[in-house]
N, C-alpha and C positions, 0 to 999 in steps of 0.2 A: 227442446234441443239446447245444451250445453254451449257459450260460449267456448270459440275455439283457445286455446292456454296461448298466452303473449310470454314470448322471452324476455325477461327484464332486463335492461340492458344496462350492463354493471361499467362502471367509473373505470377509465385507462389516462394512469399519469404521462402525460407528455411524452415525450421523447428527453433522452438527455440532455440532448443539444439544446431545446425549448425550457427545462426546468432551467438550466443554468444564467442561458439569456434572462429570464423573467427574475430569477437570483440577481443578475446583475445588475435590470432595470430598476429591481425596488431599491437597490444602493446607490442608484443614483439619484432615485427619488428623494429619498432620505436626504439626502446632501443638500438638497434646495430647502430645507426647515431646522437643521444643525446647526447654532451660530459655533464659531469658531472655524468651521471646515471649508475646505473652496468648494464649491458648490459646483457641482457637476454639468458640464454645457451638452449636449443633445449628440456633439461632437463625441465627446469621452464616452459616450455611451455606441456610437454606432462602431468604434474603432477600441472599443475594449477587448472583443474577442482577438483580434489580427496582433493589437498589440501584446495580449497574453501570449499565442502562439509564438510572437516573435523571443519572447521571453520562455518560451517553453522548449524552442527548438532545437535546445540541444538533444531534451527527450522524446523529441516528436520524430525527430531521426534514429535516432538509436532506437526507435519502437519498430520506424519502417523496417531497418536495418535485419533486427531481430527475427522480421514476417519474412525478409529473403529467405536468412540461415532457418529457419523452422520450415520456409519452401524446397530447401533443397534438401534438407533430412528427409523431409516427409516422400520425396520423392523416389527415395531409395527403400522405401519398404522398412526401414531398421526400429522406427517408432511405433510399427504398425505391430510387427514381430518382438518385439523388445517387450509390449506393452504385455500383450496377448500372453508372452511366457509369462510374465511377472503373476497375471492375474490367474492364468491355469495353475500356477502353482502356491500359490493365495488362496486356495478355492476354497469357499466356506471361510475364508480369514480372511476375505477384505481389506472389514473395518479398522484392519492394525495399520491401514496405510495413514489412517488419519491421526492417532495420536505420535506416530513417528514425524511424520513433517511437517506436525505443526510445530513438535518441540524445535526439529530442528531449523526451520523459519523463525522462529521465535528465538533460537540461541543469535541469528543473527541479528534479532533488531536488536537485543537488549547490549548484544556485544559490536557491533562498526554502526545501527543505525539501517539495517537492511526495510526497505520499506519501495523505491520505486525500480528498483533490482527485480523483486518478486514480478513484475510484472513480464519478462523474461520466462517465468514458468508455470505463467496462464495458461496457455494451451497444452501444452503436455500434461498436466495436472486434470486441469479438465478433460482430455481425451483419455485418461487413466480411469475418472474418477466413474467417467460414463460406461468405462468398458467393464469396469467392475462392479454395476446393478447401481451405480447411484445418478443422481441429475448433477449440472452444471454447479448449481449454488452450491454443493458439498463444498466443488474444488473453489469458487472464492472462498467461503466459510471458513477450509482448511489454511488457504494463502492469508486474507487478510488477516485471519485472527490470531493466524500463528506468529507472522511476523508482526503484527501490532502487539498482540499482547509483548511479546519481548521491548517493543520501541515502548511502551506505558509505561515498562519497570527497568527503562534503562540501568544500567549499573556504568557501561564504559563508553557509552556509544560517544563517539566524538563530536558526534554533531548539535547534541544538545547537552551531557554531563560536560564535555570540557569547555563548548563555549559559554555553560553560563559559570561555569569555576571560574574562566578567563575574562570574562564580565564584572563579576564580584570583585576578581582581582585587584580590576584597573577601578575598582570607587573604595579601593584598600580591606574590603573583607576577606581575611583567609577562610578556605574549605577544607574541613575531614572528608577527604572521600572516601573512608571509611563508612561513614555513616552512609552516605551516599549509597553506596553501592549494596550494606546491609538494607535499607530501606527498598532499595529499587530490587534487589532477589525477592522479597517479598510479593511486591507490588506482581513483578513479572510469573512466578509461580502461580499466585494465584487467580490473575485475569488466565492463564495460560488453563490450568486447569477445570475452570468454568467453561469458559471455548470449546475446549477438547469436550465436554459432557453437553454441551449444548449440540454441537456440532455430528457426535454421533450419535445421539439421540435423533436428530431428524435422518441421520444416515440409514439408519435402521427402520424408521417407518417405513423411508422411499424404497429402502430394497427391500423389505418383505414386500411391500404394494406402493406400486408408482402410483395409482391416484392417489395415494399420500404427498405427495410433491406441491407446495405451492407456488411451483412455478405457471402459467400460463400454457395451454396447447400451443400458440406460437415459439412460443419463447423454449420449450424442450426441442420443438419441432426445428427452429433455428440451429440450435447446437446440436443437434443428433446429424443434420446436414453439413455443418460444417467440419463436424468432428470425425462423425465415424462414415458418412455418407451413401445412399440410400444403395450403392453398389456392392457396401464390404460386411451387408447384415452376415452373409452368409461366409465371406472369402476367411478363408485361413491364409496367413503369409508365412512363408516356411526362415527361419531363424537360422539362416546362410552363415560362412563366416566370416564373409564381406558384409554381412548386416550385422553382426558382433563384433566386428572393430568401426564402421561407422559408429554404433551405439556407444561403442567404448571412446572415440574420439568426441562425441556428444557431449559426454560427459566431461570429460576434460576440459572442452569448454566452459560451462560452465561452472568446474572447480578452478579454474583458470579467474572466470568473472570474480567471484566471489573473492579468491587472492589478492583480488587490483584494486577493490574499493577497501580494504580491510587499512585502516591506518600503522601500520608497523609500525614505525617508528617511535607513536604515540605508546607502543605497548614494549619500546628498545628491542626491537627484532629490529637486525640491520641486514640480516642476509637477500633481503631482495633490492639490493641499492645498487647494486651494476644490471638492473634488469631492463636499461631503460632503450637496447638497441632496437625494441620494434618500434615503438610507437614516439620516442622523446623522452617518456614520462616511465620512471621505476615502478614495480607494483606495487600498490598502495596510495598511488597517486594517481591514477587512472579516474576518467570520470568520463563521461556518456559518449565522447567525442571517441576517445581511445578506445573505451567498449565498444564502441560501434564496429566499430575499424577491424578490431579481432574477430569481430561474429562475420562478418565479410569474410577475412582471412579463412578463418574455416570451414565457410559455408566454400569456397573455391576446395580447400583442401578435402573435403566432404566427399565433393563431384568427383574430383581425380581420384581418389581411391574407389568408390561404387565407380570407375571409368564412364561416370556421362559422359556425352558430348560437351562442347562449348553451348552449342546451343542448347540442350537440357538446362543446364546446368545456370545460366541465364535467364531463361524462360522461367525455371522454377525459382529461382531468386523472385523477380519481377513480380510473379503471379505471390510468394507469397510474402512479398512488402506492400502488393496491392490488397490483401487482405486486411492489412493493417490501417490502413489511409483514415477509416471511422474512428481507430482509438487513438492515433495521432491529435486528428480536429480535435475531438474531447477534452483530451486531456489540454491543450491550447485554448478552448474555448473556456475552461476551468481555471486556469489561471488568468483568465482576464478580471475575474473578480476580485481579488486579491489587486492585480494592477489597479482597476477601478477607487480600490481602497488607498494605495498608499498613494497615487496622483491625487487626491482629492485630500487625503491629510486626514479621513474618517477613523484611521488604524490607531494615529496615534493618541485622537480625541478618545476614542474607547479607551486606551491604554491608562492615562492618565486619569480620567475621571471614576476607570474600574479601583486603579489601586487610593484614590481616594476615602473607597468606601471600607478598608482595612482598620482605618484607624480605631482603635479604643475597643476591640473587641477581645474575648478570652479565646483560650488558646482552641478548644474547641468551633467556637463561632470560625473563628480566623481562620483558622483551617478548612472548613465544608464552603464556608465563603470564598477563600482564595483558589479551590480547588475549583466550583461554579465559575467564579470570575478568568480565570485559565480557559476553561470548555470554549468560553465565550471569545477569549480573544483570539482562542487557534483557529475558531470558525473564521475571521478575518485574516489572519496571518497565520497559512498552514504550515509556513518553514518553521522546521524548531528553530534552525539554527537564527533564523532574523527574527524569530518574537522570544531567544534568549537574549540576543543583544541588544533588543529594545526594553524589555523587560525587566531582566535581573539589577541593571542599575537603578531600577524604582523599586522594585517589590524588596531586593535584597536589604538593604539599608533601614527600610519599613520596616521587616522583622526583626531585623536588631536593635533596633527603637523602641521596639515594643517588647524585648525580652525571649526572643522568639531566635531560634538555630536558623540561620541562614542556609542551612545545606537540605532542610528541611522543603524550604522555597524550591530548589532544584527538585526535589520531587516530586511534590504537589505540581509543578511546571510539567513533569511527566506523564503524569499519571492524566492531570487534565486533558494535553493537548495528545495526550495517547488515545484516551476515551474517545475523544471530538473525532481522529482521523482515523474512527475506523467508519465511519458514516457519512461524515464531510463530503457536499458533492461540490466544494471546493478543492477535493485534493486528486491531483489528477491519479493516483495511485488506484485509490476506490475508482474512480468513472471511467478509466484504462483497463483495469482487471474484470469490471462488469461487462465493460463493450466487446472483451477478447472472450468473456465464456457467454456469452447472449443473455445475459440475464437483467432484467431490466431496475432500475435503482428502485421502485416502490418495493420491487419483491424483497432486495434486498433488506430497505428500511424495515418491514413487516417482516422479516428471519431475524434481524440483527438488535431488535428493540428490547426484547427480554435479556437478550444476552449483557447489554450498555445497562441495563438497571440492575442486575448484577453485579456487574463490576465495578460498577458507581460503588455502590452498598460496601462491597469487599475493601474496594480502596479507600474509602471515604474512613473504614474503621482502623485499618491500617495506618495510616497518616496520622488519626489523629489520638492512637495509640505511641506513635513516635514522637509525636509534638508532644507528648503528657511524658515520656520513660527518657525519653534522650535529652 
């Protein structure tokens, strides 16, 4: 008689909330064997997350915020209807949703910085992505990589081309942002189109055959409940014309959000500068507090047109910012690491000691090395905009020392801290968009590893094709 077959029982990473704490422990570890650094007290470590959250909050509300206004759309059938047309008449043509908005994600990082916005169009994306034969990780796949790939090859984005322009400035380096912006089309193109083939390449296994999927049975089972729900396998919702102009005001919204973080001014568009009687703040000047405030506004305007009740109207708010509450913590618990780093003074010991290692190399070494040493520092400082102002008045001055294009630095800065953020389970962007489509961060690291060795490879040659011709 045959021993009976033993299921083997396979490796599950953590939880998110568990990977990051243990991320943050070891940083504190670290700190107690670092000389130079203040050494981390036992304190800093139990109140890193609280104090990250405290530092996140403006986005940890505007995430609530967002789960009301997606409660009370969702409430009126218009997403459900909306969707369902798009894909019945899609049919057999899917997969063209995904190279359209990734470009179009991606027009936004490269162009204002679009990167924790995207998280706004998690769940729509992914209830798209599901109703049209694919799993959840499509729609991150499609979000992160679209709008990352554009933030790798910034060309205008303000938050990292002008402040490290305005950095260099102020230690007297002028920049062509010319070149700038030829370097980073590059850069953005072609992470953009390795994405886009990586991307539907797994799209396409999963919809001819879902056990192609390496997502987990929980984790599909997860998002198929929260998304399409175990009641609407069969329900068709009929496409009313009170459900086409919610969708139509839907939309607005969000063509509205996108308007308000776009810096105009930066680009001499002055026409939105009498804009400022809703919120204080003109568009373009708007930031999470104001966002918030408008997805309220509309999720009310939402309800009065589909004529909920007050109390609908409420209730679905409620219920679906309480949906939200898991990618709020996250994303706060994510930024405690970072806190961790610059209370302790670890960020800027990296910092200094990375561009140390620059000296006396040729233009190629320099280049693959400063691009590595970037990866490295954005792991610790996810902001571009604060590790370009910590940064470029070291690295920049360095290149010019050594014979080397200063505007050069500004992209190898992109290209790096673009790479790092699209994986980083320090940026609450990734650990926000994972928690909103269920999809657990191994599966991701394990989709998204071939895709980073790629783009490494493409950009690495790219760069230092420019440091060699320009």
């Amino acid at each position: 008689m045959g021993k009976p077959n033993k299921k083997k029982k396979s490796f599950t990473l953590p939880s998110a909330y568990t990977v990051l704490l243990i991320i943050t422990a070891i940083i504190a570890l670290a700190t107690q064997f670092i000389p130079g650094v203040t050494a981390a007290k036992f304190s800093d470590l139990v109140m890193a997350p609280i104090n990250g959250l405290n530092e996140a909050i403006e986005i940890a509300i505007f995430v609530l915020l967002i789960g009301g206004f997606l409660g009370v759309t969702a409430k009126t059938g218009a997403l459900d209807a909306g969707i369902g047309n798009v894909v019945a008449k899609l049919k057999g043509k899917e997969l063209i949703l995904i190279p359209v908005l990734m470009l179009i994600f991606s027009l936004g990082g490269t162009s204002f910085g679009m990167a924790e916005e995207t998280i706004a169009f998690a769940a729509l994306v992914t209830t798209t992505m599901i109703v049209a034969g694919f799993d959840p990780l499509v729609s991150v796949g499609t979000i992160i990589l679209g709008a990352g790939s554009g933030v790798l090859g910034s060309t205008v984005n303000p938050f990292l081309v002008s402040t490290s322009i305005g950095a260099l400035k102020g230690v007297g380096i002028e920049v062509n942002q010319i070149i700038v912006i030829g370097t980073g089309v590059a850069l953005w193109l072609s992470s953009l189109l390795i994405s886009i083939y990586f991307v539907m390449k797994y799209a396409k296994k999963v919809q001819k055959d879902k056990n192609a999927s390496i997502l987990s049975e929980r984790e599909i089972k997860e998002a198929h409940d929260a998304f399409i729900g175990n009641d609407k396998s069969e329900e068709v919702v009929e496409f009313t014309t009170k459900r086409r102009i919610v969708l139509g005001l839907f939309t607005l919204t969000f063509l509205v959000m996108v308007a308000a973080v776009i810096p105009w001014e930066e680009f001499g568009v002055t026409i939105f500068a009498s804009t400022s009687f809703l919120t204080g703040s003109s568009l373009g000047h708007w930031w999470f507090s104001e966002l918030g405030m408008w997805f309220v506004i509309m999720a009310i305007i939402i309800g009065v047109v589909y004529r909920m009740s007050e109390k609908d109207i409420v209730g679905s708010f409620m219920d679906g910012a309480a949906d939200m509450v898991g990618v709020a913590l996250v994303i706060g618990v994510s930024k405690g690491i970072s806190v961790m780093m610059s209370t302790t003074g670890l960020d800027n010991y990296v910092l200094n000691h990375a561009s140390s290692m620059l000296n006396g190399m040729s233009p190629i070494v320099f280049t693959i090395a400063a691009f590595l040493i970037y990866m490295v520092l954005s792991f610790f400082i996810p902001s571009t905009s604060g590790l370009a102002g910590l940064s470029m008045p070291i690295f920049g001055p360095l290149a010019v020392s050594l014979g080397f294009k200063a505007e050069l630095i500004i992209s190898i800065f992109s290209a790096g801290s673009g790479l790092v953020n699209l994986v980083t389970p320090t940026s609450g962007v990734i650990m926000g968009a994972l928690a909103i489509a269920k999809v657990d961060y191994a599966t991701w690291v394990k989709f998204v590893s071939k895709v980073l060795v790629a783009i490494f490879i493409s950009s690495s040659i790219i760069l230092c094709l420019a440091m060699m011709l320009v």
